[in-house]
N, C-alpha and C positions, 0 to 999 in steps of 0.2 A: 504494500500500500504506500510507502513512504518511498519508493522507490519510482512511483508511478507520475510520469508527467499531466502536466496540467493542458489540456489542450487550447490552442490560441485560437478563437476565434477570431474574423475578420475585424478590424475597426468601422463603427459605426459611425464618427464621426462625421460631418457633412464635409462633402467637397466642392468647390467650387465648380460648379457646369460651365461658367461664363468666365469674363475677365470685367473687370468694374467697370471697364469703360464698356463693353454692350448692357449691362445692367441699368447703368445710366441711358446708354441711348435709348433702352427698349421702356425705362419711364419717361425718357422728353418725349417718344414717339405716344406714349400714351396720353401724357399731359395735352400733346397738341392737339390728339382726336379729341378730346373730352372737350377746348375751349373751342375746337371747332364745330360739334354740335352744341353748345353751348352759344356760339354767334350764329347759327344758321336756325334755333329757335329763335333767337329775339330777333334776328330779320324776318324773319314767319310772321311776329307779330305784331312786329312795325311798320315794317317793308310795304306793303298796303294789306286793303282792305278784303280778306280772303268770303269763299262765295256771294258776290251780291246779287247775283242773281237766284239762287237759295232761298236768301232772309228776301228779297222782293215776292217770291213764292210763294212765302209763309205769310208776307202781309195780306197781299192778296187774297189767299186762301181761305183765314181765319178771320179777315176783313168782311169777305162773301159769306162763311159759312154763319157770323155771328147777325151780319144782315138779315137773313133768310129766318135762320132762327128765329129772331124777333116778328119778324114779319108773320112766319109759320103762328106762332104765340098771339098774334095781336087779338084773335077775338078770347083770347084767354089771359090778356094780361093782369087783368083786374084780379081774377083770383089767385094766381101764380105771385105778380109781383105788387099789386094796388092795394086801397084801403079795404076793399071787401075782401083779401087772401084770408083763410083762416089761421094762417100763423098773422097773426096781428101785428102793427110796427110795434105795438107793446112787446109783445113776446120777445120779437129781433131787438130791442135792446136790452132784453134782460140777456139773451146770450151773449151781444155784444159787449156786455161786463164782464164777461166770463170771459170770453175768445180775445178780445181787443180788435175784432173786425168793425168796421164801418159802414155804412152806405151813405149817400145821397139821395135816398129814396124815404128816409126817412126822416130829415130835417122837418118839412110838413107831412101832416094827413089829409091836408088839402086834397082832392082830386084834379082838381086842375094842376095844382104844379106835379104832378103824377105824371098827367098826360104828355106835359109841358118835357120831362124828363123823358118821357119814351118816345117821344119826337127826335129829343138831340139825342137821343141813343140811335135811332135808327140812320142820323144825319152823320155824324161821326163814323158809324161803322162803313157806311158807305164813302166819305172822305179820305178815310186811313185805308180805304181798299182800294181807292184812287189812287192815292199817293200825294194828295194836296197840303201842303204843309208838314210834310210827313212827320216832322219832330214833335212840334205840338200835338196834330192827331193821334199819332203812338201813345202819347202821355192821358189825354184826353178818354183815348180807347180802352187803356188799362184800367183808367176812373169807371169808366161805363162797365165792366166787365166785373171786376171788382163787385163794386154795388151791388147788378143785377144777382149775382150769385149769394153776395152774402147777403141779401133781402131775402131770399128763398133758400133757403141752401136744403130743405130736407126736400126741396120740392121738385127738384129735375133728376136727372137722369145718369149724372156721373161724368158725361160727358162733356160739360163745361168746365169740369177740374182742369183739363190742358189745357183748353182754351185761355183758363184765367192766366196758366203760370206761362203759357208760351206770350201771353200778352202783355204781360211783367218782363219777362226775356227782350221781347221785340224794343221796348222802349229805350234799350242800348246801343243797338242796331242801326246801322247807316240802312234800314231797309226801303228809303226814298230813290237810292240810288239809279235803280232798275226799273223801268218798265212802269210808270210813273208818270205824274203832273209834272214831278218836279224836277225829275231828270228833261222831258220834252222841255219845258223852261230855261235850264240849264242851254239845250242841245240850241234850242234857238236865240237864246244871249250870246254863244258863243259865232253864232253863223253871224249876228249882225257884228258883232265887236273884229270879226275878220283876223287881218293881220298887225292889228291895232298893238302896240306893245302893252304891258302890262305897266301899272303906275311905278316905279321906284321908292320901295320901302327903305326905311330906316333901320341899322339894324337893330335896335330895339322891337320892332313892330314885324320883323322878319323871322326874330325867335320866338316873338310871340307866337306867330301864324305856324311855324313848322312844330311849335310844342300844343299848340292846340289840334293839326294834323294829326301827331303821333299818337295822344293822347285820344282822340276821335276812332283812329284805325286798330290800337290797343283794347279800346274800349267793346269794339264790333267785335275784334277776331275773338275775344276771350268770351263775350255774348254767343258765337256763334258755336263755340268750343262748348260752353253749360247747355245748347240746345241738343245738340247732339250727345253731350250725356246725359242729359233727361231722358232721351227715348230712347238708349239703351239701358242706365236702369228701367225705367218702365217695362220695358219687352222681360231683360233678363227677369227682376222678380216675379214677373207674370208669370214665368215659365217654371221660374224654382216652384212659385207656390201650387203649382198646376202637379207637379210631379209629386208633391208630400201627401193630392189628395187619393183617394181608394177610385175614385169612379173616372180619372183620367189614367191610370193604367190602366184598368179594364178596358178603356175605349168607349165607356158609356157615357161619360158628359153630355157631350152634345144631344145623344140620346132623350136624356132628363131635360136639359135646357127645350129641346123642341117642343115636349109636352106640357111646358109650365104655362099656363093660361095665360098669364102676364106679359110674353115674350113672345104673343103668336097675332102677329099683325094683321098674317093671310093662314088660318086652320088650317086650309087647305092644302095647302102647300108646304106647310110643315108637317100634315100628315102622311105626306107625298113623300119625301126629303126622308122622315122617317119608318119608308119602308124597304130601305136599302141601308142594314146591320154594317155591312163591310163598310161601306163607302164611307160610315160615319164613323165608323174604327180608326180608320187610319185617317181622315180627316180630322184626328183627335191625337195620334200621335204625330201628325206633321203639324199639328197645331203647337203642342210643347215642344219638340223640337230644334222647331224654326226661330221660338220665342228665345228656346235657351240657348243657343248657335247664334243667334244676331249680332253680340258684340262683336264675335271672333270673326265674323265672315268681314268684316267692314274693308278690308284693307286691301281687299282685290277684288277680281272680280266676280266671286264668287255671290257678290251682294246684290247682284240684276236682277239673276232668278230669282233669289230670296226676298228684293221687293218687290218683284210681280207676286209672285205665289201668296204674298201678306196685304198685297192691294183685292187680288181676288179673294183673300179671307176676309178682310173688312166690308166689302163689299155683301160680300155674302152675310154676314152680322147683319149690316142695316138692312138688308131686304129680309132676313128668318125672324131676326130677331126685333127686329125696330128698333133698334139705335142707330138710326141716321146721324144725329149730332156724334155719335162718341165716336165711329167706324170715320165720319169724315175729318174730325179733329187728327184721329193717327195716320191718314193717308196724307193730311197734309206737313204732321210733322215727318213722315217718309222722308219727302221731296228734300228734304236738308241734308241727305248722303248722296243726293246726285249733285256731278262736279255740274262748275260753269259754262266747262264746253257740251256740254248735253244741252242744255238751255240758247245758249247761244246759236246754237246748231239746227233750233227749232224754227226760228224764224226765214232763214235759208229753205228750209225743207219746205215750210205752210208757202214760201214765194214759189218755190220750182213745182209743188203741188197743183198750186193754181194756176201756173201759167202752160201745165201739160193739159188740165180739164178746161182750159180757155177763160176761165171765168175770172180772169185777173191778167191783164198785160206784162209783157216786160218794162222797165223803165230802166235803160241805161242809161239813162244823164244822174239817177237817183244811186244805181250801182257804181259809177264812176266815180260819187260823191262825195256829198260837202259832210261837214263834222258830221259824226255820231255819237259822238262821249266827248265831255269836256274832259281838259289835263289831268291826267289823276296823280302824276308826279308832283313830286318839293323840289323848292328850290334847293339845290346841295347835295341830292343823294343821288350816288351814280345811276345811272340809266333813266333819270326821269327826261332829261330834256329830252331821250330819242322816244317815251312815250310820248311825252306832249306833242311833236312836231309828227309824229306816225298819226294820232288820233285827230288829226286836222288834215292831212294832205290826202294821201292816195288807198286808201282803205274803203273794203265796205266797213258799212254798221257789222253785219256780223261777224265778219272775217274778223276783223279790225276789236272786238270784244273778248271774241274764244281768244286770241294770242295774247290777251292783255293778261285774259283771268282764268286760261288752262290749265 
């Protein structure tokens, strides 16, 4: 035993794979990617103003949809939102102690100033859907939506809950930009003002204007960023919650939903709908699926099919089930995952459309044409003057939009 050697194992200690000086290069190599995505987020979010033709979509959209609705409401406004509703302006302030919500609906019990209020409600939503004023109107519209919901709130449908927050959302939003009063306003100041040079600021009044720019295009892109993760949390938790219950694995949901008295617009046709077992199986698991796959899919293209197939499901909600308002609230927040150049691309297509079925001429002195988009550049930051002087000379409108905001 004592004679017995001790055997040597190898040494553990660590050895150098590298020599200090690649160690160091292979952290400055690191350091540099990291500030370089580090500078190519914050020109993301300064650099301009990303989808406006998107957030124009959604004013639109949510503009029409809350018009109609009111409209659809008007021979029921009195009891929904007026002094004869059965929730009382009494009651809505007792909650309103509790919640901290507000309206304008209930300053008076007047019936005239009632009326008076569902007038500018109806004038607003149609203004802000215009794009008239669009800064005010957005602010104005949020007021009107607000109110209207929390005057009534046990008493609709569920489906003015987006409405309210994407209407809160929009109010940060440059979503005057596009397709608008006030963009046409814009496009026409600039065709008369020509090749007129711009006034010569100060530079005081020049940092002003480029920190009120950054500050405006910050403002949008970081609004447009909360709209679209709104409605993916929305989808995603729809989906978790859909999966935790017994009757969406089964595939029976829809099932139950078609027979509830409450949810059957047309009997008919929902007795109809529910005599095909299969069909409503697996329209229950592509329903959770889709719901719970919506984040992940965003980043290719993978996300077409997946917003046709949730437009034909919505669709199909407000016609089985009668929720037109709630089915048309998430088709319009869809539209905020499609890029610029989709949009842009629309009015090219609606021109060449019309002019193969004759029912619309060509107009090449219009294609050859004069401004479409005022300057969207600042003074100072590279590539703005070849925007400003591209979006004045030889460009269509559309061409001239997709390559701005592709």
């Amino acid at each position: 035993m004592g004679s017995e050697q001790i055997p040597q194992f190898p040494s553990t200690a660590p050895t150098p794979h590298r020599p200090a000086a690649q160690e160091a290069s292979v952290a400055g190599t690191a350091d540099r990617w990291f500030l370089e995505r580090i500078g190519a987020l914050w020109a993301l979010l300064t650099h301009r103003p990303v989808s406006l033709y998107a957030a124009s979509v959604l004013r639109i959209g949510y503009g029409l949809l809350y018009l109609v609705y009111l409209l659809r409401e008007f021979p029921h406004r009195d009891e929904i939102w007026g002094p004869g509703s059965p929730w009382t302006p009494a009651l809505a302030r007792q909650l309103f102690d509790q919640t901290g919500w507000n309206s304008i609906l209930i300053l008076s019990d007047n019936r005239a100033y009632f009326e008076l209020c569902y007038v500018m409600a109806l004038v607003t939503s149609a203004l802000f859907m215009l794009g008239w004023r669009t800064r005010a109107m957005s602010v104005l519209f949020a007021v009107v939506v607000a109110s209207f919901h929390a005057r009534s709130i046990f008493m609709t449908d569920g489906g003015d809950n987006l409405i309210l927050l994407m209407a809160l959302y929009l109010v940060l939003t440059s979503c005057g930009r596009r397709w608008s009063l006030d963009a046409r306003r814009n496009r026409l100041l600039a065709a008369r003002a020509g090749d007129v040079p711009e006034p010569v600021r100060s530079f005081s009044a020049q940092q002003l204007h480029d920190a009120r720019t950054t500050l405006t295009t910050v403002v949008h892109n970081c609004a447009m960023l909360v709209i679209a993760a709104q409605v993916c949390f929305l989808y995603g938790s729809a989906g978790l919650y859909k999966v935790q219950g017994p009757t969406w694995g089964s595939g029976t949901a829809l099932h139950y939903a078609l027979n509830l008295e409450l949810f059957q617009p047309w009997p008919a046709l929902s007795h109809l709908v529910d005599e095909y077992p299969m069909m409503i199986a697996i329209a229950s698991y592509v329903t959770v699926l889709l719901q719970v796959a919506f984040p992940f899919v965003l980043f290719g293209r993978l996300k077409y099919p997946v917003l046709t197939v949730l437009l034909g499901m919505h669709i199909g909600i407000a016609v089985l089930l009668g929720l037109p308002l709630f089915s048309g609230a998430m088709i319009v927040a869809d539209a905020v995952f499609l890029p610029d150049r989709f949009y842009a691309f629309l009015p090219r297509l609606w021109r060449r459309a019309a002019q193969r079925t004759g029912t619309r001429p060509s107009a090449p002195d219009r294609a050859a044409g004069a401004v479409s988009v005022p300057p969207q550049g600042r003074p100072g930051v590279p590539g703005s003057t070849h925007r400003a002087v591209s979006a004045q000379k030889d460009i269509t409108p559309a061409t001239g939009l997709a390559s701005e905001h592709g």
